[in-house]
Backbone as JSON Lines, residues from 0, in Angstrom:
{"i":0,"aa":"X","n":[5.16,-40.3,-13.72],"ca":[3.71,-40.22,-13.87],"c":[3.11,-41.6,-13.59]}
{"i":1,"aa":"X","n":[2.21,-41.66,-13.1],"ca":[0.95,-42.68,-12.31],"c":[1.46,-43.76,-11.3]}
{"i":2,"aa":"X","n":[2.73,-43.03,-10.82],"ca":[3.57,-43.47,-9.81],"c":[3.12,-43.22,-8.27]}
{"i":3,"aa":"X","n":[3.35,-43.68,-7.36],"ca":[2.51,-43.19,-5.8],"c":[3.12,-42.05,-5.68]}
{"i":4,"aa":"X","n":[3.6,-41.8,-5.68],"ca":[4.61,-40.17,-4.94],"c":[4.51,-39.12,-5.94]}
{"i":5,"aa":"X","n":[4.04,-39.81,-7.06],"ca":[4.22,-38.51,-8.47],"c":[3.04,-37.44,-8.17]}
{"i":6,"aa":"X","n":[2.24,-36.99,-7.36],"ca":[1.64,-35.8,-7.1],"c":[2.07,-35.3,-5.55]}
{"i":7,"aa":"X","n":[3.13,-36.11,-4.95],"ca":[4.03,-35.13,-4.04],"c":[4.81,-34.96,-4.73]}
{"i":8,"aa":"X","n":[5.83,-35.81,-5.83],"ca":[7.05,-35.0,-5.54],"c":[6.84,-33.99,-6.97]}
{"i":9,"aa":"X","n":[5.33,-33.81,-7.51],"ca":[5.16,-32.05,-8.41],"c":[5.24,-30.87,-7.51]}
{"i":10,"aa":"X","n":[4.01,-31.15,-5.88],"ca":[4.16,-30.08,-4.88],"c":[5.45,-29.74,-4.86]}
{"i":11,"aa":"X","n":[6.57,-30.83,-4.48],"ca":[8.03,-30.31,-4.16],"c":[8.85,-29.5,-5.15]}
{"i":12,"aa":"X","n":[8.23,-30.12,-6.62],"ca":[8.73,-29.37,-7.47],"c":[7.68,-28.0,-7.74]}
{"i":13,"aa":"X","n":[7.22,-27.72,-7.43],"ca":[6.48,-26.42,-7.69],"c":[7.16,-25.53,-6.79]}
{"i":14,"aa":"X","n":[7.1,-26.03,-5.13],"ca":[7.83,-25.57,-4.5],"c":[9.5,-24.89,-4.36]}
{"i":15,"aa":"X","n":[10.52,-26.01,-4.97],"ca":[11.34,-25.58,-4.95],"c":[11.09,-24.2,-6.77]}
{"i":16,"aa":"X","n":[10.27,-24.86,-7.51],"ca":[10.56,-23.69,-8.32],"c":[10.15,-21.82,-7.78]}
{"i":17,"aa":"X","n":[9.38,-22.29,-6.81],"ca":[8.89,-20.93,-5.95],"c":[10.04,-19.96,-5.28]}
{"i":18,"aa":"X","n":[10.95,-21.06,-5.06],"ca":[12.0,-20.63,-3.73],"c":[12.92,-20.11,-4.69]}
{"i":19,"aa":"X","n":[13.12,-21.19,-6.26],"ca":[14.57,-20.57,-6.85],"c":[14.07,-19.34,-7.66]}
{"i":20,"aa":"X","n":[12.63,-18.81,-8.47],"ca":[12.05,-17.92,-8.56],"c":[12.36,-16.85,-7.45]}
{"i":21,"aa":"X","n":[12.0,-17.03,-6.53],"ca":[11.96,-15.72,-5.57],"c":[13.63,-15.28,-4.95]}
{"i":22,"aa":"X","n":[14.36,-16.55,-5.15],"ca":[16.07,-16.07,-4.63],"c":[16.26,-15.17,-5.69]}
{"i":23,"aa":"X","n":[16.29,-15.46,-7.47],"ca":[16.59,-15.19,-8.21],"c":[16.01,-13.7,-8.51]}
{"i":24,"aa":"X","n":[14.7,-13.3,-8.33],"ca":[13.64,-12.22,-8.8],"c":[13.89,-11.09,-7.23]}
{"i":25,"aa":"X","n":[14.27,-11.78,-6.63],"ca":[13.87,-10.74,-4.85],"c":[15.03,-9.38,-5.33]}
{"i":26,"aa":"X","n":[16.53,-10.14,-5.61],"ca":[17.39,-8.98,-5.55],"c":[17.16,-7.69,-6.73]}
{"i":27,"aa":"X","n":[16.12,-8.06,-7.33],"ca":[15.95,-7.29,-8.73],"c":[14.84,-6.42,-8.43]}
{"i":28,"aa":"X","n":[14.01,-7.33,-7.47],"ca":[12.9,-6.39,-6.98],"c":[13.11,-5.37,-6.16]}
{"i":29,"aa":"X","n":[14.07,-5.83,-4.78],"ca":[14.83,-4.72,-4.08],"c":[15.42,-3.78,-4.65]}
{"i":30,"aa":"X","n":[16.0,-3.86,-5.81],"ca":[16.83,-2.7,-6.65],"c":[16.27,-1.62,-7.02]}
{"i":31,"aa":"X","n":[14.65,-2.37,-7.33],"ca":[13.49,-1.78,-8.54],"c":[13.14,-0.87,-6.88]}
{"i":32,"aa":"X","n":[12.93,-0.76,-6.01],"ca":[12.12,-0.39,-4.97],"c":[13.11,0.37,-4.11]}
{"i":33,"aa":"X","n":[14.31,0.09,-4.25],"ca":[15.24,1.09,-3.92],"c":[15.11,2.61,-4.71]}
{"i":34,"aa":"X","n":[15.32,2.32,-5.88],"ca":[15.64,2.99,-7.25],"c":[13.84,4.04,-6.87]}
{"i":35,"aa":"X","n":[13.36,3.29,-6.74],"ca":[11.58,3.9,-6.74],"c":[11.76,5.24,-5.47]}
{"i":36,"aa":"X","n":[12.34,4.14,-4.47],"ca":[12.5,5.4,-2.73],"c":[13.04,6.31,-3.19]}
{"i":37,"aa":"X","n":[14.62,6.24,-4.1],"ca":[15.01,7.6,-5.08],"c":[14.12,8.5,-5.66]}
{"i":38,"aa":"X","n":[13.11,8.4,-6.04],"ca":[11.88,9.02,-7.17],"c":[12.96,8.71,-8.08]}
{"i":39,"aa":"X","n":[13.86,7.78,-8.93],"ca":[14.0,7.74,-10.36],"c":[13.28,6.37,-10.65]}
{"i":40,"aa":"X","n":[12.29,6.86,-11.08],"ca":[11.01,5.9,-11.46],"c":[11.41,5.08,-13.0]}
{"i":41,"aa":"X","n":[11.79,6.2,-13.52],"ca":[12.34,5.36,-14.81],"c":[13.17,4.68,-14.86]}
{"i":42,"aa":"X","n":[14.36,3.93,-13.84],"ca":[15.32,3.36,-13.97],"c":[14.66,2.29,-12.89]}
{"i":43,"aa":"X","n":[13.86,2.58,-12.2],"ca":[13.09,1.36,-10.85],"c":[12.15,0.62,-12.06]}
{"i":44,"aa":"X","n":[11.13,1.24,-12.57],"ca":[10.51,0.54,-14.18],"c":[11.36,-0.55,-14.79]}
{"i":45,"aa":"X","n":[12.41,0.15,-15.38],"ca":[13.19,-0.76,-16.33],"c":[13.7,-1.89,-15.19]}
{"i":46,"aa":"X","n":[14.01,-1.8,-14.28],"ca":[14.41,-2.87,-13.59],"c":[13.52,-3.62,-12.85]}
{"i":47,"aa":"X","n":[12.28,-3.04,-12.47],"ca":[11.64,-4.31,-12.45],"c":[10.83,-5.09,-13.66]}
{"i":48,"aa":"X","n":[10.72,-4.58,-14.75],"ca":[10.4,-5.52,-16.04],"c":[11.37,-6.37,-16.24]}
{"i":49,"aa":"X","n":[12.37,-6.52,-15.47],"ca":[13.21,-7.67,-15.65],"c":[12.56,-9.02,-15.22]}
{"i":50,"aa":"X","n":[11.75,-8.77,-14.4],"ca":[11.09,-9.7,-13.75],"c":[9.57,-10.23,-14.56]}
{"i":51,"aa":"X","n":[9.82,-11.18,-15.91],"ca":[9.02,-11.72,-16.24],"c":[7.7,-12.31,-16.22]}
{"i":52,"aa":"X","n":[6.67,-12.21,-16.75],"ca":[5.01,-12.5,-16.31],"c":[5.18,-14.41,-15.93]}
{"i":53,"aa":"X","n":[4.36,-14.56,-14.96],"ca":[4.5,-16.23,-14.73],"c":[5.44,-16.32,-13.58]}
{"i":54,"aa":"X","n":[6.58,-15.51,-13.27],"ca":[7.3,-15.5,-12.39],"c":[6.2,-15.24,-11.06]}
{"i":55,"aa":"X","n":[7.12,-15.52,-9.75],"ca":[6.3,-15.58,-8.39],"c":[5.92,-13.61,-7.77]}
{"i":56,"aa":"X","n":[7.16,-13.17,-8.15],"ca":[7.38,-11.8,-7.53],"c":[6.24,-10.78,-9.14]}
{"i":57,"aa":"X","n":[6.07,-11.73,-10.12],"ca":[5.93,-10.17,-11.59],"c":[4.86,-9.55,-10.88]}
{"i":58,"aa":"X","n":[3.46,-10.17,-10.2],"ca":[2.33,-9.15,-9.34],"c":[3.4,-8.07,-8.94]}
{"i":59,"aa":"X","n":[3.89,-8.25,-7.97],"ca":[4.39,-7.2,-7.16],"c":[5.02,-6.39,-7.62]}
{"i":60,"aa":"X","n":[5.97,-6.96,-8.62],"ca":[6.72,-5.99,-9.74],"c":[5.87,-4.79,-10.66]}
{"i":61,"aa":"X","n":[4.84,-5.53,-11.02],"ca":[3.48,-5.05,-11.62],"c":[2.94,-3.87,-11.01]}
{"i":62,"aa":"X","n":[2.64,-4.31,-9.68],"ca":[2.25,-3.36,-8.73],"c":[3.07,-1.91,-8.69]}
{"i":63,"aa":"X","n":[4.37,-2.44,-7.95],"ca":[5.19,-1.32,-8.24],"c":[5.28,-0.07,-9.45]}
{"i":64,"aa":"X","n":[5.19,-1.13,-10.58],"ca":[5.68,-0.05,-12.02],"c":[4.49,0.61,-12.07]}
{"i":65,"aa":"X","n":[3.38,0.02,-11.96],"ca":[1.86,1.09,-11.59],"c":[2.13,2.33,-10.74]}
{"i":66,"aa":"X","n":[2.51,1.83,-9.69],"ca":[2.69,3.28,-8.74],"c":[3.61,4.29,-9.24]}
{"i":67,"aa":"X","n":[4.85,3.97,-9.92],"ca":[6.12,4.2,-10.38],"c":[5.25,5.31,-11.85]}
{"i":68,"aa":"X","n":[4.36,4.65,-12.45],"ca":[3.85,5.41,-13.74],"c":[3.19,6.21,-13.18]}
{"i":69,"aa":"X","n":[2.48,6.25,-12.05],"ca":[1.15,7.27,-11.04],"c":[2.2,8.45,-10.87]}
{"i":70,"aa":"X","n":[3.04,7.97,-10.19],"ca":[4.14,9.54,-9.85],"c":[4.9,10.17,-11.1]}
{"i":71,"aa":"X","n":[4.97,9.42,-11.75],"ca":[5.85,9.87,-13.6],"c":[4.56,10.84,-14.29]}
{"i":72,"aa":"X","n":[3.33,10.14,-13.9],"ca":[2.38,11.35,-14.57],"c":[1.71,12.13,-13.54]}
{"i":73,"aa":"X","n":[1.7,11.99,-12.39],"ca":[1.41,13.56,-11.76],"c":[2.62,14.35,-11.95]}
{"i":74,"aa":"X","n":[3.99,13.74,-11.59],"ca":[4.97,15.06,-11.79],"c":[4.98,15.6,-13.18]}
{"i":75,"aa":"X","n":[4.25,14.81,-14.12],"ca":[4.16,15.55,-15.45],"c":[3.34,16.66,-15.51]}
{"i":76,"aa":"X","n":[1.97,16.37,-14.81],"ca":[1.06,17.1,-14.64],"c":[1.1,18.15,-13.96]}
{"i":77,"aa":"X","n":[1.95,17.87,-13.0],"ca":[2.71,19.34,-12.49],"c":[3.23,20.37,-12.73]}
{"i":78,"aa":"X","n":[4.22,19.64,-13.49],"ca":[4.59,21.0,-14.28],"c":[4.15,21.63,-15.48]}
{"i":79,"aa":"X","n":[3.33,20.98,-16.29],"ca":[2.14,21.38,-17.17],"c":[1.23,22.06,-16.16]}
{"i":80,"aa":"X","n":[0.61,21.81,-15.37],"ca":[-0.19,23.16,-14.48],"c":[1.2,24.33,-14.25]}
{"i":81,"aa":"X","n":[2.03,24.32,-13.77],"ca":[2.47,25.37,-13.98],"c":[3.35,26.42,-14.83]}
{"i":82,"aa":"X","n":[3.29,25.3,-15.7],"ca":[3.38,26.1,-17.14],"c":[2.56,26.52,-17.45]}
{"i":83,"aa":"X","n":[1.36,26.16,-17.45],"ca":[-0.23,26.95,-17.8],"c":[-0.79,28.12,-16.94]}
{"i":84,"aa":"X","n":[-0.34,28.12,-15.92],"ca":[-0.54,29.08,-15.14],"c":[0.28,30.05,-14.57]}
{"i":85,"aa":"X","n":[1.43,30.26,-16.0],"ca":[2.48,31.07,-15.79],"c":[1.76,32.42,-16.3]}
{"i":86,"aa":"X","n":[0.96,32.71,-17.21],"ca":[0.47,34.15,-17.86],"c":[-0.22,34.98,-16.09]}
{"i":87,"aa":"X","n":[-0.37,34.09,-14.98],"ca":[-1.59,34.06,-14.26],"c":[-2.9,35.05,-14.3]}
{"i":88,"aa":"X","n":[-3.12,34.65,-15.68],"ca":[-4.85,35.44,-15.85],"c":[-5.76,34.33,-15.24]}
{"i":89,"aa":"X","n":[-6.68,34.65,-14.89],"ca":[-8.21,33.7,-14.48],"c":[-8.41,32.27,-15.18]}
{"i":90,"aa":"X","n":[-7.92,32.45,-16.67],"ca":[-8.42,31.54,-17.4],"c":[-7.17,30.57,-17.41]}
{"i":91,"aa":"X","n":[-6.19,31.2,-17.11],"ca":[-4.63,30.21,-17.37],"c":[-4.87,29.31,-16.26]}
{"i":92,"aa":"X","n":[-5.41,30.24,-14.56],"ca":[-5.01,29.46,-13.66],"c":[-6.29,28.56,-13.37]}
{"i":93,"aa":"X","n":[-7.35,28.74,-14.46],"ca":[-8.68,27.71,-13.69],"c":[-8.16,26.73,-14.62]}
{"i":94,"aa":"X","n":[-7.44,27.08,-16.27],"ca":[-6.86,25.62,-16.71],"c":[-5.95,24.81,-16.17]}
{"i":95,"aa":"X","n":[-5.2,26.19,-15.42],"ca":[-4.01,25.01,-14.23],"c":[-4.63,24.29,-13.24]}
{"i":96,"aa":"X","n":[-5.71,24.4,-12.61],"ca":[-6.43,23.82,-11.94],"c":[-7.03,22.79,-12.06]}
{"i":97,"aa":"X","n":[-7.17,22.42,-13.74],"ca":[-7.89,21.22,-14.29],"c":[-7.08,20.52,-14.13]}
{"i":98,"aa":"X","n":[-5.75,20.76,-14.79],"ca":[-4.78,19.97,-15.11],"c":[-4.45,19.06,-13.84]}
{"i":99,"aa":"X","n":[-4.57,20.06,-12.6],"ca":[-4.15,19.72,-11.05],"c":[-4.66,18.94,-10.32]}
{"i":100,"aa":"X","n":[-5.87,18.87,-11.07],"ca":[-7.04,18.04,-10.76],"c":[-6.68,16.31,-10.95]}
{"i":101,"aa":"X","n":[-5.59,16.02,-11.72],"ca":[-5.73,14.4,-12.36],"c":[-4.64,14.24,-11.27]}
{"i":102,"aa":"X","n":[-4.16,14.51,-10.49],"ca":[-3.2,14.24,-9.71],"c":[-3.62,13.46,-8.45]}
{"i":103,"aa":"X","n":[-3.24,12.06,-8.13],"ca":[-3.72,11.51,-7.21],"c":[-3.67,12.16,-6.0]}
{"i":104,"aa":"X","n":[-4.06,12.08,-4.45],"ca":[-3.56,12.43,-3.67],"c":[-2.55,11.56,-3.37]}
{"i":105,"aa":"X","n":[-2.69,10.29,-3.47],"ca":[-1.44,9.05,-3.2],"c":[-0.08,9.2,-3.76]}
{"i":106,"aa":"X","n":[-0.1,10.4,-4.24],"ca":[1.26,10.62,-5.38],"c":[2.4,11.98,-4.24]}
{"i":107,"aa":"X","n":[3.3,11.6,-4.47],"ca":[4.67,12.21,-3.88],"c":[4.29,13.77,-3.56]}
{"i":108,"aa":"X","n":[3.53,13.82,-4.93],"ca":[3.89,15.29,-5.37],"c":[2.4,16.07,-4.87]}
{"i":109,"aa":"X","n":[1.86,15.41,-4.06],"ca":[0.26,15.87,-4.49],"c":[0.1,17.3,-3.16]}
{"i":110,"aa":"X","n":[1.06,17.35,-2.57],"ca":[0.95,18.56,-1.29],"c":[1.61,19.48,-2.24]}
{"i":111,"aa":"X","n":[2.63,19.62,-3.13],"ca":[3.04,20.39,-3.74],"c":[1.67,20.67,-5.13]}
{"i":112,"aa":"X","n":[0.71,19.77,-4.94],"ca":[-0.18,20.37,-6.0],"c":[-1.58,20.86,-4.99]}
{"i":113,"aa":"X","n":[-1.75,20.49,-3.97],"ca":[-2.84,20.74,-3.14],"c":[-1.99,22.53,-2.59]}
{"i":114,"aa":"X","n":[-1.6,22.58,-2.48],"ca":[-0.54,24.27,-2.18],"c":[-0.88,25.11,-3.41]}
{"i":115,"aa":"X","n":[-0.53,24.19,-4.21],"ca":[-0.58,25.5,-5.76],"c":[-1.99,25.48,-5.78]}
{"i":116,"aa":"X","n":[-2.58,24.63,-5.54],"ca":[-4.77,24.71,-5.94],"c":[-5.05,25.82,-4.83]}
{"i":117,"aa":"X","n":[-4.63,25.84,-3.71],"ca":[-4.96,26.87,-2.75],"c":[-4.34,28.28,-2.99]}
{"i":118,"aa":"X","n":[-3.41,28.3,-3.5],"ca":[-2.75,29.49,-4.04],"c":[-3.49,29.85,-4.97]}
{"i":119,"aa":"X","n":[-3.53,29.45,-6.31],"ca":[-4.62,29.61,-7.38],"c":[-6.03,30.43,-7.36]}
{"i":120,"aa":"X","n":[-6.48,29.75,-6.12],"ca":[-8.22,29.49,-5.82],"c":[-8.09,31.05,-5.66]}
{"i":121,"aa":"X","n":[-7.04,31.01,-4.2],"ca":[-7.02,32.73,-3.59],"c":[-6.71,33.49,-4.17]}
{"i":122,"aa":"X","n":[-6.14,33.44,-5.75],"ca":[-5.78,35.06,-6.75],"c":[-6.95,34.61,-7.54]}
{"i":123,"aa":"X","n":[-7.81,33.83,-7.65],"ca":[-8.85,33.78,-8.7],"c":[-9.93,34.73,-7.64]}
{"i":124,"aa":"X","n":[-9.83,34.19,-6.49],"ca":[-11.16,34.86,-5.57],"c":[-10.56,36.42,-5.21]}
{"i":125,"aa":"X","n":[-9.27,36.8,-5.59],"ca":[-8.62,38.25,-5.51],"c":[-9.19,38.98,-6.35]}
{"i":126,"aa":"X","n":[-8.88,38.07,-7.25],"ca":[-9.19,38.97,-9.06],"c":[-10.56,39.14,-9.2]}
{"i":127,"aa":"X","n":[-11.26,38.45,-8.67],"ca":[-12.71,38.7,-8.56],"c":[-13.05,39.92,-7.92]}
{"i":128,"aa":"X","n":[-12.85,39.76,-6.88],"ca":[-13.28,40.96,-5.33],"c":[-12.31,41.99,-6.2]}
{"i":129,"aa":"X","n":[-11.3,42.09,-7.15],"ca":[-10.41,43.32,-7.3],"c":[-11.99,43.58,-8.35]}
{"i":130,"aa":"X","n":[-12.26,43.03,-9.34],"ca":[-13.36,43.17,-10.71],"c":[-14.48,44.08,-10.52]}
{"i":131,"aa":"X","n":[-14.84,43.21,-8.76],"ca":[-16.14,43.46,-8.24],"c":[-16.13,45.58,-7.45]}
{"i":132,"aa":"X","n":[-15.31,45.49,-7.23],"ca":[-14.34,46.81,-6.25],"c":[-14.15,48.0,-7.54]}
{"i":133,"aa":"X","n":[-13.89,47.53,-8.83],"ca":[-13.86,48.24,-9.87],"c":[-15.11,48.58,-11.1]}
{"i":134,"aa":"X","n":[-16.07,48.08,-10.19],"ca":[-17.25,48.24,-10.94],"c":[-17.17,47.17,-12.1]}
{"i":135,"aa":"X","n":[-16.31,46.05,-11.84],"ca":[-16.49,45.32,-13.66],"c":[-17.44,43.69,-13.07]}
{"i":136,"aa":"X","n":[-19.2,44.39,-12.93],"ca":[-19.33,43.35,-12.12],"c":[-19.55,42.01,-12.72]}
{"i":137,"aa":"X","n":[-19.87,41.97,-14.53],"ca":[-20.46,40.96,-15.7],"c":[-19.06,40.31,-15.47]}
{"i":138,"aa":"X","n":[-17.8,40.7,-15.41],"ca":[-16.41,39.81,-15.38],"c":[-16.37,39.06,-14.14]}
{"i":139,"aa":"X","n":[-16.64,40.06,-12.67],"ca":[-16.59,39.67,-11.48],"c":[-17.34,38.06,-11.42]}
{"i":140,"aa":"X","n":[-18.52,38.65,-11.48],"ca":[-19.52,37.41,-11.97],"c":[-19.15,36.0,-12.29]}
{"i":141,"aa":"X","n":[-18.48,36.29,-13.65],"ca":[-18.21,35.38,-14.49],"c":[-17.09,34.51,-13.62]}
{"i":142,"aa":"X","n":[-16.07,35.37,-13.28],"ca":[-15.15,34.69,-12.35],"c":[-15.91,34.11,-11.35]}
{"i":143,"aa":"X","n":[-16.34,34.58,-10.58],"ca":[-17.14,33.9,-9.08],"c":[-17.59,32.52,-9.66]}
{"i":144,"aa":"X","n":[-17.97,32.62,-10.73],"ca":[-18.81,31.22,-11.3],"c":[-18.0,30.17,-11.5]}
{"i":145,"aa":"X","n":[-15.9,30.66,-12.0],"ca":[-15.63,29.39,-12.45],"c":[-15.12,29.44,-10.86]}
{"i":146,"aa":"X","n":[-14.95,29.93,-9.69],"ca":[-14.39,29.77,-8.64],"c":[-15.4,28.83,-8.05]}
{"i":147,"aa":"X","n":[-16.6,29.36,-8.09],"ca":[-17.72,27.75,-7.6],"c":[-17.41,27.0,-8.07]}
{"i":148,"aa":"X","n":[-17.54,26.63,-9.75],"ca":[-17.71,25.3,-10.44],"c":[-16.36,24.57,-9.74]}
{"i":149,"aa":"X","n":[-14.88,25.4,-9.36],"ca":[-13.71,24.83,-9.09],"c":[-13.92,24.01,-7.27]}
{"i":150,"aa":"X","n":[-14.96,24.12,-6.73],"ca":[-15.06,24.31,-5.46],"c":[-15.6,22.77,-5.65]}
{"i":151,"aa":"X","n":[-16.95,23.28,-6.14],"ca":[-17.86,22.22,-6.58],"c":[-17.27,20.62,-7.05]}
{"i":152,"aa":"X","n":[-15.84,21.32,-8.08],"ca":[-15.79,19.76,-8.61],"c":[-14.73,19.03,-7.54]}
{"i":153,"aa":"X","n":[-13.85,20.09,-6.69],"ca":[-13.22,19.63,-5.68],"c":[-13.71,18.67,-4.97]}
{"i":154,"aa":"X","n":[-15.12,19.23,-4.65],"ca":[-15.85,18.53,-3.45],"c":[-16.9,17.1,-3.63]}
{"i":155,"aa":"X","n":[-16.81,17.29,-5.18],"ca":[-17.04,15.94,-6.07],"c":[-15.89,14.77,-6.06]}
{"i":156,"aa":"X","n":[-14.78,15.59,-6.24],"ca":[-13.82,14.27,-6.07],"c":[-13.52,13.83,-4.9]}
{"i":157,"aa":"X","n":[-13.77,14.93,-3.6],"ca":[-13.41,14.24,-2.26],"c":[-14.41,13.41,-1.7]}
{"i":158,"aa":"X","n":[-15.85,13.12,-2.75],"ca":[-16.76,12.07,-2.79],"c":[-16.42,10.93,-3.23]}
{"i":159,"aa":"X","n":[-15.5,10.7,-3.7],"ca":[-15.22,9.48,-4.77],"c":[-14.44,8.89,-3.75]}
C-alpha cells in the first residue's frame, strides 16, 4: 500500500482471482447444465448452489436454478391440471385450465400443456353444443360463458 505499482498489482490480483474462480466454479457449472439438459432439475439445483454468492460464475448459476425452478413448477402444474381434469365435467376441466394457465410458454413442458388447453377448450365447446342440442339451454349458456371468459383470458396473456 501507497507504493507505485500497488493499484496495478490489485488489477492483477483481482484478475488472477477471476481466472482461479472461474477454473474452479466452470466444471461445477457444466455439471449443473448438463444435469439441467437431462430435465433432472433437482440434482442440476443442488449442484449449482455449490457455487457460492461473490463468486464470478454465482449470476449464471443463479440464472440457471431460476429456469431449473420454472420447469420443476410447470411440470408440477401439469400434472395437477390433469389430475383436476380427470372427473372431465365442465367445471374440473375450466379448473384444469386455470391451473394450465401459470405455465410459462418458455418451459419444456408448455406444448404438452398448450395440447391439453386445446383439447379441454374442444369438450367444453362439445358439452355445450351437446346442452344446447338437448334443450338444456340456462347450462348451455352458462358453459358458453366460462368458454369465453377462457378465450378472453388466453388472449390477455398473449398481451403481456
Amino acid at each position: 500500500s501507497g507504493r507505485t505499482l500497488h493499484n496495478e498489482s490489485q488489477k492483477e490480483i483481482r484478475k488472477w482471482r477471476v481466472t482461479i474462480q472461474r477454473k474452479e466454479d466452470q466444471p461445477i457449472l457444466n455439471q449443473a447444465i448438463a444435469l439441467g439438459a437431462g430435465k433432472d432439475y433437482d440434482a442440476a439445483i443442488s449442484a449449482a448452489r455449490q457455487i457460492g454468492s461473490g463468486r464470478v460464475l454465482y449470476q449464471e448459476a443463479q440464472n440457471n436454478i431460476n429456469k431449473w425452478q420454472r420447469e420443476i413448477r410447470a411440470q408440477k402444474n401439469l400434472q395437477e391440471a390433469y389430475l383436476i381434469a380427470q372427473p372431465q365435467t365442465p367445471q374440473s376441466l375450466v379448473s384444469a385450465i386455470s391451473v394450465m394457465r401459470k405455465i410459462p410458454s418458455s418451459t419444456d413442458v408448455s406444448y404438452r400443456a398448450k395440447q391439453a388447453l386445446d383439447r379441454w377448450s374442444f369438450q367444453l365447446l362439445s358439452m355445450a353444443q351437446r346442452m344446447a342440442n338437448r334443450s338444456l339451454l340456462p347450462e348451455a349458456v352458462k358453459l358458453a360463458k366460462m368458454i369465453q371468459m377462457i378465450i378472453l383470458m388466453q388472449d390477455l396473456l398473449k398481451v403481456k
